[in-house]
N, C-alpha and C positions, 0 to 999 in steps of 0.2 A: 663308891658309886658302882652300880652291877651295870653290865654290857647292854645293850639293847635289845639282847638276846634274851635277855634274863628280866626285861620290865615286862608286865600284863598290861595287854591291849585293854586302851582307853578311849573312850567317844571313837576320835579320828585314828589314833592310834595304829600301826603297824602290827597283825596280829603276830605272835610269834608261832614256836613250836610248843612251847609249854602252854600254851594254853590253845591249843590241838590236842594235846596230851591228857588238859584237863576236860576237855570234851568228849573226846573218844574213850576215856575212861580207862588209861594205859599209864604207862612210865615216862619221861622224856626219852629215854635211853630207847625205847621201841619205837616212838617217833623216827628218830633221828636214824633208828635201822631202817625205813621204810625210806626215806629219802634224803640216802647215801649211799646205797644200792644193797645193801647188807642183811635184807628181810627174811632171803630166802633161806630156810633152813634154822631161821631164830624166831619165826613168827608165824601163827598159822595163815592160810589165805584169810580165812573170816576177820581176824585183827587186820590184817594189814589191809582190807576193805572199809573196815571200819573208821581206821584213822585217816585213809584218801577221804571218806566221804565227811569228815570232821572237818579237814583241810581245805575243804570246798566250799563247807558250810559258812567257813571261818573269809571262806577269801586268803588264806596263809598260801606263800608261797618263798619257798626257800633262799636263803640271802645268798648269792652266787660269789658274792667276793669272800664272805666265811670259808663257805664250801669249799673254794679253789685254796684258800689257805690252809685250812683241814688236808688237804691232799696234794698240798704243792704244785698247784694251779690257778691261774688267773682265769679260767673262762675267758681268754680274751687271744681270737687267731687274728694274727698282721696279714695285711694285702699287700703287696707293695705291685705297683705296676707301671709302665712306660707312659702312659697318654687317657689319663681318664676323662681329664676335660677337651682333646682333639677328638676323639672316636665316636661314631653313633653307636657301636656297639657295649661300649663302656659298662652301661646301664643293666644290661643284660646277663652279664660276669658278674658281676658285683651281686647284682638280684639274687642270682643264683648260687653264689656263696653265703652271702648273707641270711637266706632264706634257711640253707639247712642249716648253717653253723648255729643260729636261734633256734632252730628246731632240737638241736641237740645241747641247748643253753649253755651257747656260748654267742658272741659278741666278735664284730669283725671290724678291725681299727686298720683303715685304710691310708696309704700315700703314694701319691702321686711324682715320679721320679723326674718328668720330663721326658724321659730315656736316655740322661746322665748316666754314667757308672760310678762316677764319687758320689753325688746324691742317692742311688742305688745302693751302695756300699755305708750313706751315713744313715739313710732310711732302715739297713737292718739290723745295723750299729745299735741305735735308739729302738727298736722292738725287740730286741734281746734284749737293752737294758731294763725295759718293761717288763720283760718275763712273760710274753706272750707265748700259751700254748704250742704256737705252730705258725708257720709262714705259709702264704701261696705267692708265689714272685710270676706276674702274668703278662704276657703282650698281649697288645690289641692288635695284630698281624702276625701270623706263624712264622719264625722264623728261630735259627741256632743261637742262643744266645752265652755268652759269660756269665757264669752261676757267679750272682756277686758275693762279695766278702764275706763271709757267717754264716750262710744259707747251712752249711753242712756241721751248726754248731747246736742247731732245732729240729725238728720235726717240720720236713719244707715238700711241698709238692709243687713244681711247674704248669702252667696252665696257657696253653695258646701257642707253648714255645717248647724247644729240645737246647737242652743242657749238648754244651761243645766237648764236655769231657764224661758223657755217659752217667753224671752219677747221681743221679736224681731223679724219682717217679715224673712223670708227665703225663698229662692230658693235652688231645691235641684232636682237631679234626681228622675225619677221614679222606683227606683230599683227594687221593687216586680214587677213592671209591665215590667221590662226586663227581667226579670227572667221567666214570663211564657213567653214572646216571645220567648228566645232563645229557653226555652220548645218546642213551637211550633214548630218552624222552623225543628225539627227533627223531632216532631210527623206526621206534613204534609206531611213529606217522608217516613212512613209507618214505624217508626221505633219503637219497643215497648220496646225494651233494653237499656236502656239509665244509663248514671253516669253521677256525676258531680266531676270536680276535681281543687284542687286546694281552697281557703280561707282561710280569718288569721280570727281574733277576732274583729271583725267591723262591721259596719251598715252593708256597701255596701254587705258583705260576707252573714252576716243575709236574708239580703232583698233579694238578689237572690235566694237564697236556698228556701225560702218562695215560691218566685213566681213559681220556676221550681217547687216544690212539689203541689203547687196548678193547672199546667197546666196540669201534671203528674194524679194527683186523678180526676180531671174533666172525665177522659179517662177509670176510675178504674186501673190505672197504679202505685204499690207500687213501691217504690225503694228499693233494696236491701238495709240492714245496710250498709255493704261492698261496695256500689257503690257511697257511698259519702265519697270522700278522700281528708279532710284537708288540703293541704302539706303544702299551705302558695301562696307565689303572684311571682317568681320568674321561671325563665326558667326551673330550677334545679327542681323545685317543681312539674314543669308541668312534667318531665319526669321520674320525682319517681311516682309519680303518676298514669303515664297511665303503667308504667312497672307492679305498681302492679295491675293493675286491668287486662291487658291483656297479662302478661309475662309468664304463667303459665295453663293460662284456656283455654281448647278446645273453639275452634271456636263457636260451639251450643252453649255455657256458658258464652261468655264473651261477651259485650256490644258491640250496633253497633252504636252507638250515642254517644257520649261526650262534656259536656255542660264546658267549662273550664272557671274559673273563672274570667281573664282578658286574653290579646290578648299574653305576654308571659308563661301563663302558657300556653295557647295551642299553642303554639312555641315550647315546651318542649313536648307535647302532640305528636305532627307531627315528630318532632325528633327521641320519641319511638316507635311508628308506624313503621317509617325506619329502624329503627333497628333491629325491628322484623319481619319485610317483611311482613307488613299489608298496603295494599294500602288506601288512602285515595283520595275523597269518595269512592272508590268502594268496599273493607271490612268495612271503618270507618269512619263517619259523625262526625265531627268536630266543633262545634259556640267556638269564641270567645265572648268578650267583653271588649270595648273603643276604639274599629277600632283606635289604636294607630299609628301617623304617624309614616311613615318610615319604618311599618313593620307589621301588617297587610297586605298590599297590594303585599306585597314583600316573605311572605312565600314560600315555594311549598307542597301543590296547594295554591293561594290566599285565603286568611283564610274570611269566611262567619261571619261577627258580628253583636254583636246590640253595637252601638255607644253612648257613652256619652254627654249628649247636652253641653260642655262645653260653648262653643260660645255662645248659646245661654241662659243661665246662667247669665253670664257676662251682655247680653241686658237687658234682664228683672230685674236684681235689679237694672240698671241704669233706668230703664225706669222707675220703683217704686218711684224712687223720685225725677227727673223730674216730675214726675207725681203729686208727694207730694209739689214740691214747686210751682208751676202751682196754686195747688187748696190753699195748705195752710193748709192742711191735713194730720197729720202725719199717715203710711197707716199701718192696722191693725196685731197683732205679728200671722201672720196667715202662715201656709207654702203652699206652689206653689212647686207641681210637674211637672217636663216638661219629656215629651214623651223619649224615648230612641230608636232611628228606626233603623231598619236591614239595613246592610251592606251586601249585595249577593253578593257571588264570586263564587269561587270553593270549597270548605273545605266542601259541604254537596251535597247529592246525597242519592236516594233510599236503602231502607233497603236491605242489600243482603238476597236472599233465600236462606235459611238452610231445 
């Protein structure tokens, strides 16, 4: 019995290449060069136009698990990642891996670790056993992590996260460089009293604080000790927080600006604002950060942030090695910052006159 490569397409039938071949009026062998990459140089443009437009006619579309076999390839790159069912941004990475890796016809077979390291370690255990192309090993929070078991036995790129022992490409936000954005974004509105509130003990928390104190000194603008308050990453946090910096202090004293650490601390921010009968902008300039769906946009007033490139995170280490099985290259343990861009709404407005 011949392969299913080898039957002619009937009524419902699957069409194949042979009979593209018999349409376009070519060889199978010229087929099969036009899509296996192999055209150029054995086929004129006008044939290898002629048989895409056979192809299309036909509805043919190449079997990915032949192919991958043909070239010792599955078409098929592993996720593996800490928290896909706790995070809102989950969806977003994913999307965006998924989106190119299809784009580049392959298929993204995901698992979720918990953020175990024996589950971590048996998740890339079982995607080696598969023979999948390539790993992306991702968190949903920037942070140094343990490159688990095998990572460095594939083609792996990190996402969201930095490798503790350097040796492995990563993708990762630009967090110092969102941090003087969010800076920005209240300095442009004349404001010179500014805090920040809210961080836990993290990159993300580090590298913001950096960048607001670097957007801050460029201007000669110190910050008070007292106008950087820790609380932590939670709604609770945001509204301890702004309570002590503006629950207490005359109007001339207290900041007109607040840089909050993620989009529910200044949720918590806007909360005590209410509470205090401080309007926002019009006594209070507000930046979030991670334009978090669902609520972000839904504050009152709409909350102004710098957004997190998750999505496109997700793209660029699929695109890394697509990239890398292309050339044949494994691609260098170097790290890639991607942009973090403002979110304008309402949450910022002019420094009020005192």
């Amino acid at each position: 019995m011949g392969s299913a490569e080898e039957k002619p397409a009937t009524g419902s039938g699957r069409p194949t290449s042979r009979d593209v071949a018999r349409l376009a009026g070519v060889s199978h062998t010229a087929v099969s060069f036009v899509f296996n990459g192999r055209a150029a140089g054995n086929l004129s443009p006008a044939t290898q136009e002629r048989i895409r437009q056979a192809a299309t006619q036909l509805g043919y579309r190449p079997d990915p698990v032949a192919r991958g076999l043909r070239r010792s390839r599955t078409a098929v790159i592993g996720l593996v990642t800490d928290e896909i069912a706790s995070s809102p941004f989950a969806g977003r990475l994913l999307r965006g891996a998924m989106d190119t890796a299809w784009a580049g016809e392959h298929l993204v077979l995901t698992i979720d670790s918990g953020g175990d390291p024996d589950k971590e370690d048996a998740a890339v255990a079982e995607l080696l056993d598969r023979r999948v192309d390539g790993i992306i090993y991702a968190a949903m929070s920037l942070r140094s992590v343990r490159v688990p078991e095998g990572l460095h036995r594939t083609l792996s790129v990190l996402a969201n996260c930095l490798p503790e022992d350097d040796s492995l490409p990563a993708v990762i936000p630009a967090e110092r460089a969102g941090g003087r954005t969010a800076a920005r974004l209240l300095l442009e509105q004349g404001h010179r009293r500014v805090a920040l509130v809210g961080g836990m003990d993290d990159i993300a928390s580090a590298e913001r604080l950096r960048g607001f104190r670097d957007a801050l000194r460029a201007e000669g603008i110190t910050v008070p000790r007292g106008w950087v308050v820790r609380t932590g990453g939670e709604i609770s946090a945001g509204y301890e927080g702004a309570t002590r910096l503006l629950g207490n202090a005359p109007p001339e004293l207290r900041p007109t600006g607040i840089f909050a650490y993620n989009d529910r601390v200044a949720a918590g921010v806007l909360h005590a604002a209410t509470r205090l009968g401080i309007t926002v902008p019009g006594d209070l300039s507000v930046v979030g950060y991670d334009d978090q769906e669902h609520m972000a946009a839904h504050l009152a007033p709409p909350l102004t942030t710098v957004a997190l490139p998750h999505r496109e995170m997700g793209e660029a280490a699929a695109r890394l090695l697509l990239d890398s099985l292309a050339t044949g290259r494994t691609p260098p343990a170097t790290v890639r910052r991607l942009a973090c861009p403002v979110i304008s709404r309402s949450s910022v407005g002019p420094a009020p006159i005192r």
